[in-house]
C-alpha positions in Angstrom: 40.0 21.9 -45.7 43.7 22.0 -44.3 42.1 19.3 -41.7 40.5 17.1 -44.3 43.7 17.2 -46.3 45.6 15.7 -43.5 43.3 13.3 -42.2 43.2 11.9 -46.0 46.9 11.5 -45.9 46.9 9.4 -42.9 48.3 6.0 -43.3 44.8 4.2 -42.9 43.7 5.8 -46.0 46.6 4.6 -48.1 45.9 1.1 -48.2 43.9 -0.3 -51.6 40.8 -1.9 -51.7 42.0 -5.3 -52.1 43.1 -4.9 -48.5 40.1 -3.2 -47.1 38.0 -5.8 -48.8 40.5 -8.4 -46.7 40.3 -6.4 -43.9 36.0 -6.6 -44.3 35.8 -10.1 -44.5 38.3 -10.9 -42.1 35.9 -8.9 -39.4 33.2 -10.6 -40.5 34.4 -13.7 -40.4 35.6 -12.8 -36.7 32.1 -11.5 -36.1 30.4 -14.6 -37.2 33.3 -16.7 -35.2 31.9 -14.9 -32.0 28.6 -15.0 -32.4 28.4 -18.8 -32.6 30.6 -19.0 -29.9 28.4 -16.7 -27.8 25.0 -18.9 -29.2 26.8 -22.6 -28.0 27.4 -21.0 -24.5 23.8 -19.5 -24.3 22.7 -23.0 -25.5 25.1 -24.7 -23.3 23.9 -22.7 -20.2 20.1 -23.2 -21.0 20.8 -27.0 -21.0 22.6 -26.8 -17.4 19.4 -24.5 -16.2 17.0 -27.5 -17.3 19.1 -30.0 -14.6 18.1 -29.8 -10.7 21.9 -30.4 -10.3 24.3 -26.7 -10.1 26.7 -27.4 -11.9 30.2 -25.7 -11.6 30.6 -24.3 -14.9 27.2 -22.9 -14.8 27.8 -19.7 -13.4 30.8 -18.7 -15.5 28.7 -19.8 -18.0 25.9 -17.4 -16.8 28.4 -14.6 -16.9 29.8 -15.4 -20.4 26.3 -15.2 -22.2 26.0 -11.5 -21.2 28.4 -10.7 -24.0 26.9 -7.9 -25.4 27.1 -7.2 -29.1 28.6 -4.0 -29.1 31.7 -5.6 -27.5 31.9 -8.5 -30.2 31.6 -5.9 -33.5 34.4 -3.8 -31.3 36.4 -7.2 -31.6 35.4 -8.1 -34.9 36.6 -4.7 -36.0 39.6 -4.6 -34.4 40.5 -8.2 -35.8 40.2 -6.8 -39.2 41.9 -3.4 -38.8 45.5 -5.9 -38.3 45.8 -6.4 -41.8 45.7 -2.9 -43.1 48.3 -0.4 -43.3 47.6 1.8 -39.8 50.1 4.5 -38.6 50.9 4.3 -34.6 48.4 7.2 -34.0 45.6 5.5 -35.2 46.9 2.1 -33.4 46.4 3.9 -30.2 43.2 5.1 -31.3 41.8 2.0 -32.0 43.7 0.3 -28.8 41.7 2.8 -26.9 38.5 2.0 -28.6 38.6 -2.0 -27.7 40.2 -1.0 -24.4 37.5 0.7 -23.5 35.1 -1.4 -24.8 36.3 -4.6 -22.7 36.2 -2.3 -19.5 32.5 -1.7 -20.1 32.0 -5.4 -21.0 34.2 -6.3 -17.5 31.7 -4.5 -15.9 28.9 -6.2 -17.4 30.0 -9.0 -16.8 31.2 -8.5 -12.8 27.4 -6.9 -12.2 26.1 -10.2 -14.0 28.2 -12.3 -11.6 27.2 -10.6 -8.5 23.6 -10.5 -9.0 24.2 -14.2 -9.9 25.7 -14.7 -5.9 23.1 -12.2 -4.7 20.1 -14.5 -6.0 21.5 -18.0 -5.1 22.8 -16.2 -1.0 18.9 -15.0 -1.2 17.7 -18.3 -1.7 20.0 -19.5 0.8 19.1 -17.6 3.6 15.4 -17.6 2.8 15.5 -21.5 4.3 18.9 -20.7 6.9 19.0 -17.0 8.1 16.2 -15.0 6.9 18.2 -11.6 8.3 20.7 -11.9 5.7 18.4 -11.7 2.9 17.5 -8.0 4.2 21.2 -7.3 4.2 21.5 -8.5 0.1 19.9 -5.8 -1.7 22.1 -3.4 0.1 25.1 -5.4 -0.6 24.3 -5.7 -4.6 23.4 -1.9 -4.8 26.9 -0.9 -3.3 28.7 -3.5 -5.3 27.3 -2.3 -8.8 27.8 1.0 -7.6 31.9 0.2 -7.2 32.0 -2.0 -10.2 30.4 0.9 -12.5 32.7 4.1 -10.6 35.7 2.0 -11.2 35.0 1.7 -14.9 34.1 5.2 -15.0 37.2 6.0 -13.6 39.6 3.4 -15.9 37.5 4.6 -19.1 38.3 8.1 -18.7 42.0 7.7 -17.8 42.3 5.5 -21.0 41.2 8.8 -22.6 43.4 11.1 -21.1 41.9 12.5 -18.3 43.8 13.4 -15.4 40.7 11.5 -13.1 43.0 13.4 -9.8 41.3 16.4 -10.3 38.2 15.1 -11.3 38.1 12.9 -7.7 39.3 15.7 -6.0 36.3 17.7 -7.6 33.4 14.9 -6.7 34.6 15.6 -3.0 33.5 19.1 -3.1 30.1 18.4 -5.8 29.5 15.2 -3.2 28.9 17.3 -0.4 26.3 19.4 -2.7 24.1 16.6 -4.3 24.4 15.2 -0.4 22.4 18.0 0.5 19.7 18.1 -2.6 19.0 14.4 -1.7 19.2 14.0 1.7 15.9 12.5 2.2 17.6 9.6 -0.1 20.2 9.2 1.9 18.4 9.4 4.9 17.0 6.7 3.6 20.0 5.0 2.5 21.6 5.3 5.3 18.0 3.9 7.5 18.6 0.5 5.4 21.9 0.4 6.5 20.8 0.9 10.2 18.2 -2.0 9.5 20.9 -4.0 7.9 23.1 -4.2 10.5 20.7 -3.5 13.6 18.6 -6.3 12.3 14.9 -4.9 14.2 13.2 -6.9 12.0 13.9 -9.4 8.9 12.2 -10.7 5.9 9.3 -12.8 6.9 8.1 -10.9 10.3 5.1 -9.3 10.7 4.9 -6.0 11.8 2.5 -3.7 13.0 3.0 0.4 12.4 0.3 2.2 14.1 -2.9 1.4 11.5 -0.7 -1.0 9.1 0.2 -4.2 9.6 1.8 -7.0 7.1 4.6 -9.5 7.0 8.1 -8.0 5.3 8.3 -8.7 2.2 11.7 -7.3 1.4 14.0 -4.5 2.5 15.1 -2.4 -0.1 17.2 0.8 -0.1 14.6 3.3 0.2 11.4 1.2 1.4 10.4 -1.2 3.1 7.2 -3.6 1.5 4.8 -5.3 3.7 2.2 -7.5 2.2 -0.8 -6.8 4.5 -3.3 -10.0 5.3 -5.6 -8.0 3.3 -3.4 -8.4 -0.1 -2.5 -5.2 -1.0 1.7 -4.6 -0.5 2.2 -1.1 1.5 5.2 0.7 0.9 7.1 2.6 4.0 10.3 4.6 4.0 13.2 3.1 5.9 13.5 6.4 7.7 9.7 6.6 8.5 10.0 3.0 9.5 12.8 3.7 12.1 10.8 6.9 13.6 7.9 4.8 14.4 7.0 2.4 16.8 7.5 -1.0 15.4 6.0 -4.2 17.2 7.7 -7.1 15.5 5.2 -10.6 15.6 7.9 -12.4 14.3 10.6 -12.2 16.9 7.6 -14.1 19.5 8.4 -17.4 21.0 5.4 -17.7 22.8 2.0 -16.0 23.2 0.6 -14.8 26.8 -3.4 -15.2 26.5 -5.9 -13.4 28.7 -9.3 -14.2 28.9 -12.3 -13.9 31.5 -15.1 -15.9 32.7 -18.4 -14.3 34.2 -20.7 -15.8 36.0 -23.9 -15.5 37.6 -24.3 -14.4 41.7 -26.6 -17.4 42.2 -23.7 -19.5 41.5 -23.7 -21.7 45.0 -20.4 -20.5 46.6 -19.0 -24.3 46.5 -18.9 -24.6 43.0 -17.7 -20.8 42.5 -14.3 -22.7 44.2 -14.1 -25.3 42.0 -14.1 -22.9 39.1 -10.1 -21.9 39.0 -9.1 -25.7 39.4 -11.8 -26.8 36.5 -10.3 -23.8 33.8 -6.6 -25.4 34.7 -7.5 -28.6 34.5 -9.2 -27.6 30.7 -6.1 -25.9 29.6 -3.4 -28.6 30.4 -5.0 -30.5 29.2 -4.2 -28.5 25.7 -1.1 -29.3 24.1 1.8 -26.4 23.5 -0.1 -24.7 26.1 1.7 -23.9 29.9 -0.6 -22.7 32.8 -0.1 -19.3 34.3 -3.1 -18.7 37.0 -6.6 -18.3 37.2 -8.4 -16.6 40.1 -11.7 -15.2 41.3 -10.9 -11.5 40.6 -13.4 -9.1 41.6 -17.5 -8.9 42.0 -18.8 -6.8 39.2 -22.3 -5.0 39.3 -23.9 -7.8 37.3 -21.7 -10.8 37.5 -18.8 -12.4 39.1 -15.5 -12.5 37.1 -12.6 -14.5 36.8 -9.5 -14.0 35.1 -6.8 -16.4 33.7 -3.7 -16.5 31.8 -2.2 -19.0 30.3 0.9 -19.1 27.2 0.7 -21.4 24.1 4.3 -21.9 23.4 3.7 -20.8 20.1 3.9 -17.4 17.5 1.3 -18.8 15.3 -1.9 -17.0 15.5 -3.9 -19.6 13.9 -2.8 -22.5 16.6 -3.1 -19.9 19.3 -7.1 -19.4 18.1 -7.7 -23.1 17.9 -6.5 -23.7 21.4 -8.5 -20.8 22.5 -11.5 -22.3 20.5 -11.4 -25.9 22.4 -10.9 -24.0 26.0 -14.2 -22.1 25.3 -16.5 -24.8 24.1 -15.3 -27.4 27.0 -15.7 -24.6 29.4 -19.1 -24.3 28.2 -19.7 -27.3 28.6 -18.2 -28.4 32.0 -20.1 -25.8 33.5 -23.1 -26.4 31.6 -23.1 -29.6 33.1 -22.9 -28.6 36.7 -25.9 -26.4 36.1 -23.6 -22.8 36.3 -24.5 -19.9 34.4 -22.7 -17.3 32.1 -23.3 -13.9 33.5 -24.4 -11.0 30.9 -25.1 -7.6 31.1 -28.9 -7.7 33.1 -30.8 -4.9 35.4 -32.6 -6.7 37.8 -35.2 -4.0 39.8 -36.7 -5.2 43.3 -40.2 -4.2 44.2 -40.8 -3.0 47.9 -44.2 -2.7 49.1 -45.2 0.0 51.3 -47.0 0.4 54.2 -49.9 3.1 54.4 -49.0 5.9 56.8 -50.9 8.7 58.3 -50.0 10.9 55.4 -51.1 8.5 52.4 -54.6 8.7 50.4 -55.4 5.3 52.2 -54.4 5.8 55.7 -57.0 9.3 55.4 -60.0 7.2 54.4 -59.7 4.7 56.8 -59.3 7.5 59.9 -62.4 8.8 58.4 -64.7 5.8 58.4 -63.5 5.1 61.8 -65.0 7.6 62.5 -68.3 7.6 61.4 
């Protein structure tokens, strides 16, 4: 009761209700003030969004219409509370109270703005450097992490808090939750790797043993690919690392290998004219450079010849069209000079044999002879 008593004979409490009516409509009036000025700004922003143009206000603009309502009746409030009566204790308290309430609203606002940069450096580097945009989730999860610690940190020292200790404490409880989630951090600290090592970046296609997909973004604990099947598959940056990564999209150019078999009846003049025919075909090709083709070895059913060539491209798709042409005017060429494709055959050769003095036959006729 002795508490009750006291709090009643604060200053606060003195005023009549004349002036806490005043004070009421006054933070009201404050309130509605704000709230169209927050509604022309969100209207004003919408507006600038509809134009292809950026404009330079638009991003402040962006920022401003996060204004949260919480901060504007914390304003509104505080507006009204001038025109009563207040004693210096309860001055500081509500000093405290907005203080507080614009550091949270700070924050809000400084995450707003960075994930603002963050999207428009994604779309950026989507069309420049496709590395970077790897690199930008890790960027805006460390930034909000600093903007949110530092308010932390300013919130409780506006209450009292001697935050000192309290840093000095989150050393020794760091090392502790370090160790309960150190498969995050592994993690964590994988993305980082991949940030800055840079083995592969959004828009590469990977293969991981029996996956395979393009990247479609690097986050802080996985990694998406978006398989040619459709489904997405989901790897951990640190089982990402450990395995054996063969990246499609750092190749400039694509060796091909590919065989020819043909028959043994082949006359051994046009089995010479073979090599020069498969590099005439394929320079023929554009984006394509000749490596070598050669009569490599005599099979048990066929005769083979290997060649290589590069098409001085990654894509897969031009790489099987080119591949497509050399095949059919292969076929062709050689169809015309009469030359056969070789496949798997048994041929079996017939002997016949003479009748000796041990066979059925060679008995009979001993024995008429002699009759």
């Amino acid at each position: 009761m002795l508490e009750f008593s006291n709090l009643a004979q604060l200053p606060l409490f003195n005023n009549s209700a004349l002036d806490w009516l005043l004070a009421l409509g006054i933070a009201v009036l404050s309130l509605l003030v704000l709230l169209t000025v927050r509604r022309a700004v969100r209207g004003y922003h919408k507006k600038m969004l509809a134009t292809a143009q950026t404009e330079l206000l638009e991003i402040p603009l962006q920022v401003l219409s996060r204004t949260t309502l919480l901060l504007l009746v914390a304003v509104s409030a505080y507006i009204g509370s001038q025109w009563l009566n207040t004693g210096p204790r309860t001055q500081q308290l509500l000093g405290s109270a907005i203080t507080i309430a614009l550091f949270w609203q700070a924050g809000i606002w400084a995450v707003a703005a960075a994930s603002v940069w963050i999207d428009r450096k994604r779309q950026r580097s989507l069309a420049v450097d496709r590395a970077a945009v790897g690199s930008l989730g890790i960027i805006g999860f460390v930034i909000n992490v600093a903007i949110w610690a530092m308010v932390l940190l300013l919130t409780l020292d506006n209450l009292g808090i001697d935050i000192t200790a309290l840093i000095a404490g989150l050393g020794i409880g760091g090392i502790a939750v370090a160790l309960a989630v150190q498969n995050v951090l592994g993690d964590l600290f994988a993305s980082l790797s991949i940030t800055l090592d840079r083995p592969f970046v959004v828009g590469d296609f990977l293969i991981l043993g029996d996956f395979l997909g393009s990247v479609e973004y690097i986050g802080i604990k996985s990694t998406r690919l978006r398989s040619l099947s459709g489904e997405q598959i989901i790897i951990s940056n640190s089982d990402l690392l450990s395995s054996r990564v063969r990246n499609y999209g750092r190749m400039n150019e694509r060796r091909v290998v590919f065989g020819t078999r043909l028959t043994y009846e082949t006359p051994l003049e046009q089995l010479e004219e073979v090599p020069g025919l498969i590099r005439r075909i394929i320079e023929s090709q554009a984006n394509t450079r000749f490596d070598r083709s050669h009569f490599a070895k005599h099979s048990p059913d066929c005769i083979e010849y290997e060649t290589v060539y590069y098409v001085l491209s990654p894509d897969y798709n031009q790489y099987m069209d080119v591949q497509q042409t050399i095949n059919v005017t292969l076929h062709r060429e050689l169809q015309q000079r009469g030359i056969r494709f070789a496949y798997p055959t048994q041929r079996l050769f017939v002997m016949p044999q003479e009748a000796g003095p041990d066979r059925p036959g060679a008995q009979q006729n001993s024995s008429r002879s002699a009759a």
